[in-house]
C-alpha positions, -999 to +999 in steps of 0.1 A: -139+146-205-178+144-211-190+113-225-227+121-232-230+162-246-258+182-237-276+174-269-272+139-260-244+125-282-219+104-277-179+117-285-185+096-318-220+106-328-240+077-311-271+082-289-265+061-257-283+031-268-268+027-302-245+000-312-215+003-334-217-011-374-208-049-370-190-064-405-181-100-408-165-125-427-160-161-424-141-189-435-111-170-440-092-194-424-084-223-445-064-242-419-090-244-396-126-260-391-136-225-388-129-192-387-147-157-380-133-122-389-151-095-367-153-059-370-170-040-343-169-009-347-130+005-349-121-028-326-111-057-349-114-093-340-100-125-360-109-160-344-096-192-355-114-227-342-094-262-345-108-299-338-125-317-325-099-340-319-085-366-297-069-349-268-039-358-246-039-375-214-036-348-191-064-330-207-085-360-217-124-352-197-138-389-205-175-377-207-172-342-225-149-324-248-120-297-234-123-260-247-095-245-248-093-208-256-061-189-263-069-146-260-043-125-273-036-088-288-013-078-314+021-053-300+006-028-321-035-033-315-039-001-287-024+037-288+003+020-266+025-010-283+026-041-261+057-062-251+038-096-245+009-097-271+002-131-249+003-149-215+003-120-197-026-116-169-057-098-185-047-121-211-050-151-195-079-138-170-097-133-204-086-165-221-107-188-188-134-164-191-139-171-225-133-213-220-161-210-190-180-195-213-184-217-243-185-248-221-222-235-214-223-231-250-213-260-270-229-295-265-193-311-251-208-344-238-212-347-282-175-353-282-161-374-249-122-375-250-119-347-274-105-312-278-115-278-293-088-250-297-102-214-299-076-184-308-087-150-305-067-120-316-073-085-312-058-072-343-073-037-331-088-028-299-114+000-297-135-011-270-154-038-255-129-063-267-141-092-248-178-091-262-160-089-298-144-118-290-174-134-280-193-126-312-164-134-335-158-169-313-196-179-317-197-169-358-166-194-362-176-223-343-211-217-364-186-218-396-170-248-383-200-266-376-197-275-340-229-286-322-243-252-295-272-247-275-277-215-297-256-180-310-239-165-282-235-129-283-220-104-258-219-064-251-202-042-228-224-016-211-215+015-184-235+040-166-226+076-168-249+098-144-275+069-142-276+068-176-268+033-196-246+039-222-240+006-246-213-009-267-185+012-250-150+025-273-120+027-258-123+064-249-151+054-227-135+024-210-119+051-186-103+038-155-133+054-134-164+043-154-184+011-141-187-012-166-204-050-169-194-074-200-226-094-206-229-130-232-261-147-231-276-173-254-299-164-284-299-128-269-322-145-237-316-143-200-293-174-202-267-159-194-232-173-194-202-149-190-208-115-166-174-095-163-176-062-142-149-033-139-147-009-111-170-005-087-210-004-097-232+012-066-263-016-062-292+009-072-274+015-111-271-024-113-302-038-128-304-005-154-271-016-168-282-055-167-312-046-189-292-025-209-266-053-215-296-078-222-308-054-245-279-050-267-270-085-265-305-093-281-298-068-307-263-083-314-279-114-315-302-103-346-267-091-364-250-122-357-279-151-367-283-133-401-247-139-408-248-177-397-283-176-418-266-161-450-232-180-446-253-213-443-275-205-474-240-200-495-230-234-480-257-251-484-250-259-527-214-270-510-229-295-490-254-307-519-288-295-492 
């Protein structure tokens, strides 16, 4: 299967460094401080943010607040249904990436002895599921006001022939193709979540790290005019 054509196309009309339509909406969640839901693309994100509140004991940090992220895919969210939508171990691998990575995010020491839930579901994966979950994550806890260091946003980049193709489907995550997962903050080079699949040879690494940073900047643009807009319709709420 060729993923790049001779006329330089992608198998779903993008050129290599072309992103997929992003569509949001947030609040959704009325249960929750915040909420975020994210389409990328075909892949389908809903996120759901609870607290702060007063943690238990085992839990309890006495300087900072706990993150505690919870990743999961519906049984029918791929071509193939799933037994364990939860718990299982990509799940939960994916679940303590996504906790390291919003510690680096949100200002904890704000709320010592306190807790913040994050759910994430994939209600339909089509590709780089963990940056979705990234963006959709960062959009909520903007919805639900928590304190952050900025917007995180994330994007999942291979290399096909030495060539950086971005914002991978689920067609192109083949078992073979290199791949790198990429978050930073305020689409910078603070960078806080790097995931890599299969095995990248050292001279293709810093073309798909640019590549990465690249798209994560223009993620980032998608992303802060949402929290912009969703702020402005706020704002009357709020009486600013």
């Amino acid at each position: 299967m060729s993923i790049i054509s001779e006329h330089g196309f992608r198998m779903d009309g993008r050129r290599p460094a072309q992103i997929r339509n992003i569509n949001t909406r947030l609040g959704l969640n009325r249960n929750a401080e915040g909420s975020c839901y994210l389409e990328h693309g075909n892949t389908k994100v809903l996120c759901a943010v609870y607290g702060p509140y007063e943690s238990k004991a085992s839990k309890r940090l006495e300087d900072r607040c706990a993150i505690v992220c919870q990743y999961s895919t519906t049984t029918f969210s791929g071509l193939e249904r799933k037994n364990r939508p939860r718990g299982d171990r990509k799940s939960t691998e994916i679940s303590r990436l996504l906790e390291k990575a919003f510690e680096s995010v949100i200002l904890t020491e704000s709320f010592p002895r306190s807790q913040i839930d994050i759910f994430c579901e994939v209600i339909q994966g089509d590709g780089s599921n963990l940056a979705a979950c990234v963006n959709a994550t960062s959009l909520a806890l903007a919805d639900a006001g928590i304190p952050m260091k900025g917007i995180a946003s994330a994007a999942t980049c291979g290399i096909v022939e030495t060539k950086p193709i971005v914002d991978l489907t689920s067609r192109e995550e083949t078992d073979l193709l290199p791949r790198v997962t990429l978050a930073t903050i305020c689409g910078r080079d603070e960078v806080i979540l790097v995931e890599l699949q299969n095995r990248l040879h050292i001279d293709h690494l810093s073309v798909v790290m640019d590549a990465a940073k690249a798209t994560c900047a223009d993620v980032y643009e998608c992303l802060a005019v949402v929290a912009q807009q969703h702020l402005k319709a706020c704002a009357p709420i709020l009486g600013n």
